[in-house]
C-alpha positions as CSV (number, residue, x, y, z in Angstrom):
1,X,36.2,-20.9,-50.7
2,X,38.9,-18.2,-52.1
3,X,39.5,-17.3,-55.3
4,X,42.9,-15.7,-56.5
5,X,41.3,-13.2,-59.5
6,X,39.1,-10.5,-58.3
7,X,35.8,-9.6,-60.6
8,X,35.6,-7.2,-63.4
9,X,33.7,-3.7,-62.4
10,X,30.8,-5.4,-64.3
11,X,30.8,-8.3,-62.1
12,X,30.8,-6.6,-59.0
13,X,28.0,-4.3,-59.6
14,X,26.1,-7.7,-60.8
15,X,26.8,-9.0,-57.2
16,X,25.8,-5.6,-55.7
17,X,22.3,-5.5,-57.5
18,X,22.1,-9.6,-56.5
19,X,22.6,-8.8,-52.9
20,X,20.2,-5.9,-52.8
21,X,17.7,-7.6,-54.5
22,X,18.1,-10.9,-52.0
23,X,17.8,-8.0,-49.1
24,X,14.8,-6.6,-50.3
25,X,16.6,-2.7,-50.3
26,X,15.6,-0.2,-52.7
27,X,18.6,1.9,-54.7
28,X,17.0,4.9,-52.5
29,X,17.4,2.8,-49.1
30,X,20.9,0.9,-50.2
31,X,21.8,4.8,-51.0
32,X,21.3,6.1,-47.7
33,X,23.1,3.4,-46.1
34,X,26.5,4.0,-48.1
35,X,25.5,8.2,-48.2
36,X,25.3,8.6,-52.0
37,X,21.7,9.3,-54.0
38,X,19.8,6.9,-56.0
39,X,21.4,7.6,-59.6
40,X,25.3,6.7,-57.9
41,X,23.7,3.1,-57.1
42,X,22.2,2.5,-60.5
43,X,25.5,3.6,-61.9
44,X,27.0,1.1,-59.4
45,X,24.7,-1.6,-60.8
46,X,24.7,-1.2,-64.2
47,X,28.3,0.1,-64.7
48,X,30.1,-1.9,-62.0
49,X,32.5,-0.7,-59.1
50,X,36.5,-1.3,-60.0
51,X,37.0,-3.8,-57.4
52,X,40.5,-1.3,-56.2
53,X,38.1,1.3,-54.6
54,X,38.5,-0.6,-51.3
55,X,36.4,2.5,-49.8
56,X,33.5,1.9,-51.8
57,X,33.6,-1.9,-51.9
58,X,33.8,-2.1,-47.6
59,X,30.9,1.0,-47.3
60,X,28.8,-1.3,-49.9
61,X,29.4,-4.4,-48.0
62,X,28.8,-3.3,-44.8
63,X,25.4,-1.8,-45.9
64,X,24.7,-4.8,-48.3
65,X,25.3,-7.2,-44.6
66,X,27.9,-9.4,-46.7
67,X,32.2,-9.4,-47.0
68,X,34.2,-7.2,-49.5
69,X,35.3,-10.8,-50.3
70,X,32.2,-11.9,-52.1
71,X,31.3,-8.5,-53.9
72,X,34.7,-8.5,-55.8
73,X,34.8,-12.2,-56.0
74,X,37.6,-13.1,-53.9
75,X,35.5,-15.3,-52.3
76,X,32.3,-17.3,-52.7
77,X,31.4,-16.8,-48.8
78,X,28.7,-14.5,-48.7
79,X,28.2,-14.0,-44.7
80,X,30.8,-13.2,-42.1
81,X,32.0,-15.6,-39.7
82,X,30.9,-15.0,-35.9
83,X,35.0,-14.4,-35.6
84,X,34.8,-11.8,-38.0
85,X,31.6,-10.1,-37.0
86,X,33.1,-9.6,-33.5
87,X,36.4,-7.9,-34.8
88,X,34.3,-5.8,-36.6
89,X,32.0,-4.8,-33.9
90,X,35.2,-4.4,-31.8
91,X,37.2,-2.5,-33.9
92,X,34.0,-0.1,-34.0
93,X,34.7,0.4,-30.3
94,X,38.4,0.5,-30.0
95,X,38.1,3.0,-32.9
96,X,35.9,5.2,-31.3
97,X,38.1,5.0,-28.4
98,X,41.4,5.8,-29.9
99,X,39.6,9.1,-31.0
100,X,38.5,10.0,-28.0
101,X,41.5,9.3,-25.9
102,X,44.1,11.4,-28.2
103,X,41.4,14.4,-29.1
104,X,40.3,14.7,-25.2
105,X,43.2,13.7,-22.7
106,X,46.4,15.9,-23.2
107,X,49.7,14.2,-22.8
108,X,51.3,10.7,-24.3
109,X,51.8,9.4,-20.7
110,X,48.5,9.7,-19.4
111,X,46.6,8.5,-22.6
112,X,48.9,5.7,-22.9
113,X,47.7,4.9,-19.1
114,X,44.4,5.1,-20.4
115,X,45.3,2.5,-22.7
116,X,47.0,0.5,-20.6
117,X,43.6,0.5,-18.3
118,X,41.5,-0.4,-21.7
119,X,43.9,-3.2,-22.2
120,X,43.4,-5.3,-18.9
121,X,40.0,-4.2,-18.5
122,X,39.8,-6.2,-21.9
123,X,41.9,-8.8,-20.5
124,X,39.8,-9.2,-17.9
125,X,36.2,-9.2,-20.2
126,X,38.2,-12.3,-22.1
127,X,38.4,-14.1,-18.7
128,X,34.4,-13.7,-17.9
129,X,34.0,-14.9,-21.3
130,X,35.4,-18.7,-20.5
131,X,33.2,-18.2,-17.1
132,X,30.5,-17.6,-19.0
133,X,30.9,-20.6,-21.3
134,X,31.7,-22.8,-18.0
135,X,28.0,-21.3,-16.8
136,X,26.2,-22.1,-19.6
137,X,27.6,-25.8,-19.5
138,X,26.2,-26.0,-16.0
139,X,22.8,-24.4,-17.0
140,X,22.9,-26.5,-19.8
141,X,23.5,-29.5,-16.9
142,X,20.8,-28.6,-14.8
143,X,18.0,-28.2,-17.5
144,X,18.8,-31.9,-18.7
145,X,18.9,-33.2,-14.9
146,X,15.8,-35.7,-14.6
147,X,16.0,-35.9,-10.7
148,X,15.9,-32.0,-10.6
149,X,13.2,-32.2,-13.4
150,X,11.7,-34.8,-10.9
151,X,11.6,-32.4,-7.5
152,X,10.6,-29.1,-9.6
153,X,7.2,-31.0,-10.6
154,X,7.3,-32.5,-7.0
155,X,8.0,-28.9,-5.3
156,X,6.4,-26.8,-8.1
157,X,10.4,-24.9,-8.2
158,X,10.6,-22.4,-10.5
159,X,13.6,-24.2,-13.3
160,X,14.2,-20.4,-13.9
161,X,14.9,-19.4,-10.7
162,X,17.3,-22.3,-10.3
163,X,18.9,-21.8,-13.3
164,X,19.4,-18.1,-12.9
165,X,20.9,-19.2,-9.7
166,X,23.5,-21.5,-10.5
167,X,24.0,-18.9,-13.4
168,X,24.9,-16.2,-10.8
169,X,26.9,-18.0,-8.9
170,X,29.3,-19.0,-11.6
171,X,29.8,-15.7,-12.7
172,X,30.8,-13.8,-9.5
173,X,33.9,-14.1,-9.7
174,X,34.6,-12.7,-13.2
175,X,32.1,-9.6,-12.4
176,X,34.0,-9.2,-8.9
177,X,37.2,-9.0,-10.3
178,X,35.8,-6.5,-12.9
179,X,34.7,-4.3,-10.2
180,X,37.7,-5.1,-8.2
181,X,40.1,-3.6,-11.1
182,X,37.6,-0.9,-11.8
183,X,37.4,0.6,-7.9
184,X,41.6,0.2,-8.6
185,X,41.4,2.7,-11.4
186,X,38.9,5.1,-9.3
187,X,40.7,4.9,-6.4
188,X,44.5,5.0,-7.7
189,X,45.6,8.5,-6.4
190,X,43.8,8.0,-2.7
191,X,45.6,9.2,0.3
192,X,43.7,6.8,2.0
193,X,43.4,3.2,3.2
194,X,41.8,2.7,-0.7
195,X,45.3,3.4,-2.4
196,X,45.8,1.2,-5.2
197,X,49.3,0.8,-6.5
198,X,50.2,0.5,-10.2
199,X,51.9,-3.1,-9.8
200,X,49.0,-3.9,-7.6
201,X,46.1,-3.0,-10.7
202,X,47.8,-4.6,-13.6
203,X,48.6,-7.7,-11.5
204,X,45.1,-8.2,-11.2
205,X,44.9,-9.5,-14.9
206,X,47.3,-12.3,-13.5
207,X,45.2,-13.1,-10.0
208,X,42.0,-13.6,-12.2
209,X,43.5,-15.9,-14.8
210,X,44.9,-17.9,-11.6
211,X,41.8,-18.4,-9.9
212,X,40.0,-18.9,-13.8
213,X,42.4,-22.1,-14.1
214,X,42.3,-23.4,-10.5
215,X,38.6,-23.8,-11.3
216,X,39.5,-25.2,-14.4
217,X,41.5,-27.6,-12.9
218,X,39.1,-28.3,-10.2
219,X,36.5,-29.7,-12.3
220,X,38.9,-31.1,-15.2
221,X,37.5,-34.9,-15.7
């Protein structure tokens, strides 16, 4: 649930000692978690934190496993959502990345290309993620299947053989197609038989979410 007025300073350093408390931190431990000493988070607690310092209020939340929401009582939610504790996990990454790219490759064009190749290769990652949830559905399948329970204690089959079987199986094509588009990038600049063209790599994006909805399609009800 949201809530329209943010807390007093007060408030939020009551909902900072609550959550440390709940996590079983010390000041010292919560302290070296957001970088500052002890004395800085007893003056959080018992002074408060002016809900404006976003700086503060994300470091805090972060260490404190909660949302910048619910320490300056914007919201009574205390955990992230999955949703959100993916962007944030991604964002880690893409940030990381973004430095790297512009501190270590030298030109727009050819850290833009590097972008570019981030971009499908995350295009791609989405498309092996509905695989993967089309898998699971059909692991899920064969560990419920009586006559298949039947023949494994007939047989003495190994379930987890068979399930790590009809996993595989359902995820080749994804993982191909990643290493498809990744031998593209390698071998772009070949003289050779190899030679990938441009068009060719970023219409790879397009094959794979093709062949993602024909199998869709094929085993649609």
């Amino acid at each position: 649930m949201k809530n329209n007025k943010p807390f007093t300073p007060k408030q939020v350093g009551e909902r900072i000692k609550e959550r440390r408390t709940e996590l079983n931190l010390s000041m010292p431990e919560l302290g070296r978690r957001v970088s500052v000493n002890k004395s800085t988070i007893q003056r959080y607690e018992a002074d408060g934190v002016d809900p404006k310092r976003t700086m503060i209020i994300n470091g805090l939340a972060q260490a404190l496993l909660t949302t910048p929401e619910w320490l300056t009582g914007l919201s009574d939610e205390k955990e992230y959502s999955n949703y959100t504790v993916c962007q944030m996990s991604l964002e880690k990454h893409v940030k990381a990345y973004l430095e790297t790219v512009t501190s270590a490759v030298d030109g727009e064009p050819r850290q833009e290309m590097l972008t570019t190749f981030l971009g499908q290769i995350i295009d791609l990652y989405a498309i092996l993620t509905k695989y993967f949830a089309l898998s699971m559905e059909k692991v899920n399948q064969v560990a419920v299947d009586e006559g298949l329970k039947e023949s494994i204690r007939k047989y003495a089959i190994n379930i987890g053989s068979i399930t790590e079987q009809v996993y595989q199986r359902e995820m080749q094509t994804p993982v191909d197609d990643i290493k498809k588009y990744l031998d593209g990038i390698l071998h772009l600049y070949d003289e050779g038989r190899t030679k990938t063209s441009m068009p060719e790599l970023l219409g790879m994006v397009e094959q794979s979410e093709q062949k993602l909805l024909d199998k869709q399609n094929s085993v649609a009800p």
